[in-house]
N, C-alpha and C positions, 0 to 999 in steps of 0.2 A: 380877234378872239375875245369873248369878253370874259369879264375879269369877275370874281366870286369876291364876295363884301366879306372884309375880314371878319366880320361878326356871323355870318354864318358859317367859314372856317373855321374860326373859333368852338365854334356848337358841335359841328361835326365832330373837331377833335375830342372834346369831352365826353359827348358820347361814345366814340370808342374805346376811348379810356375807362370810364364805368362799365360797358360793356364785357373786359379783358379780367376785371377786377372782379365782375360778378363770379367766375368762374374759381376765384378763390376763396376760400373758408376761412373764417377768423379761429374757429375751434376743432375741435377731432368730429366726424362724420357721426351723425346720431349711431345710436344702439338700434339693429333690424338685421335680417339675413342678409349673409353675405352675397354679391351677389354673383350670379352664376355664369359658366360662360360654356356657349355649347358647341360642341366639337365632333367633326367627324370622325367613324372611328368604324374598322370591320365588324362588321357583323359579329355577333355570339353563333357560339356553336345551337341556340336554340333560334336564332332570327335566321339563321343561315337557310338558305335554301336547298331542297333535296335531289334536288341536280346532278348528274354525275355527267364525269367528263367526257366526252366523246369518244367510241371505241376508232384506234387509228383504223385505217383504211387505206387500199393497193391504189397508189398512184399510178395509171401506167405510163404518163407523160414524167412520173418526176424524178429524181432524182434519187440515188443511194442514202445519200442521209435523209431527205425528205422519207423514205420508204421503210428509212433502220426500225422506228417503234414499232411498224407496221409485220416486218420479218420478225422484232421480237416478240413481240403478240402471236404467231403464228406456230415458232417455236416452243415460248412459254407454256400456250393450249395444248400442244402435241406432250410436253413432260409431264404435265398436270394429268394427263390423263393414261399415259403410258410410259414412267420416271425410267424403263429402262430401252427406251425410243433409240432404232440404229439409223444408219443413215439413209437407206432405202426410207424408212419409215418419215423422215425430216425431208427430204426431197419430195413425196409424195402430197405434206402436210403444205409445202409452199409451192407446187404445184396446182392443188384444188384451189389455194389460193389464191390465185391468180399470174404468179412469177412462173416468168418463162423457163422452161426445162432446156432449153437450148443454150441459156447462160448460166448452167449452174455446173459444179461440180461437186465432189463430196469423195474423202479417203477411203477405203477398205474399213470395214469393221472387224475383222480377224487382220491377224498375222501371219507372215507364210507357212506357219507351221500352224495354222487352224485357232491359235491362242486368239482370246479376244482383247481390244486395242485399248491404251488409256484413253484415249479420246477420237472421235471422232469432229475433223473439221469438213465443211461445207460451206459453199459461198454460192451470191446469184451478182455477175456480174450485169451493170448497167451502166450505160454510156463506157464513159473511161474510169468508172468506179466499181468497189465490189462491196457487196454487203458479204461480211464473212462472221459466220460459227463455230462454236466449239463444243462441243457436246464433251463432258469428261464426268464418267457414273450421272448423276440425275442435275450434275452442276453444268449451265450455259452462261457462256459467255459470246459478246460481238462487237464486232467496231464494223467500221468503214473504211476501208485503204481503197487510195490508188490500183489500177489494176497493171498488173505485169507490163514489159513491152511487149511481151509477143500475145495479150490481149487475155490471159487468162486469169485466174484468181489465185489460186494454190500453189505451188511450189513440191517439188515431189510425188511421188505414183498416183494418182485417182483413179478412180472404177468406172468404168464405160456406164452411164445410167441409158441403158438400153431395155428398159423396162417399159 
């Protein structure tokens, strides 16, 4: 292996050493603008772009939760345009929509004495899950539950949708 002449060892090291040294300042850093450092950052509400988010859409492979915005969207439109919507009129609105009428149910809108209900619930079951509704005066609400064991959604009387 051969061997480096201590006098060019020597060199080297000094130059590195002045090198190390250049990096430091004997005084405070002249007077100029500070300098600047740039950074990524969201958009402004005027860089932003005018994009709007994509309206949901009927999965008919997916799932209950995959589907829930998709039924609230459906609902939502149906209140928005008729805030005193029964439950014929909600079945009808996620029918056109695509969900199958064969997994849905939906409660009476009167009571057995003709009175009309505080709320109306409705669900579209899929798979082993159910998307379920609440309609109560022009206020909705839903989740996503499990579906019964004996495969239906509701619990208590519903209305034959034999419409």
């Amino acid at each position: 292996m051969p061997r480096v002449a201590p006098a060019v060892s020597g060199a080297v090291t000094v130059v590195l050493a002045l090198a190390l040294l250049a990096g430091c300042s004997a005084g405070p850093a002249p007077a100029g603008p500070a300098p600047t450092r740039t950074t990524a950052s969201a958009p402004s509400a005027t860089q932003s772009s005018n994009a709007t988010p994509a309206a949901p859409q009927y999965l008919p492979d997916g799932t209950a939760k995959a589907n829930k915005s998709y039924f609230d969207s459906v609902t939502t439109a149906l209140l928005a345009r008729d805030p005193s919507a029964g439950g014929k009129n909600v079945i009808d609105a996620l029918v056109a929509a695509g969900f199958d009428k064969a997994n849905m149910q939906v409660t009476p809108d009167t009571t057995t004495i003709g009175r009309k209900v505080d709320s109306v619930l409705f669900s579209v079951r899929i798979g082993t899950e159910c998307l379920l509704g609440q309609l109560s005066g022009s206020q909705y609400t839903s989740s996503v539950q499990a579906a019964l064991a004996d495969g239906t959604c509701l619990v208590g009387k519903t209305r034959p949708i034999n419409w």
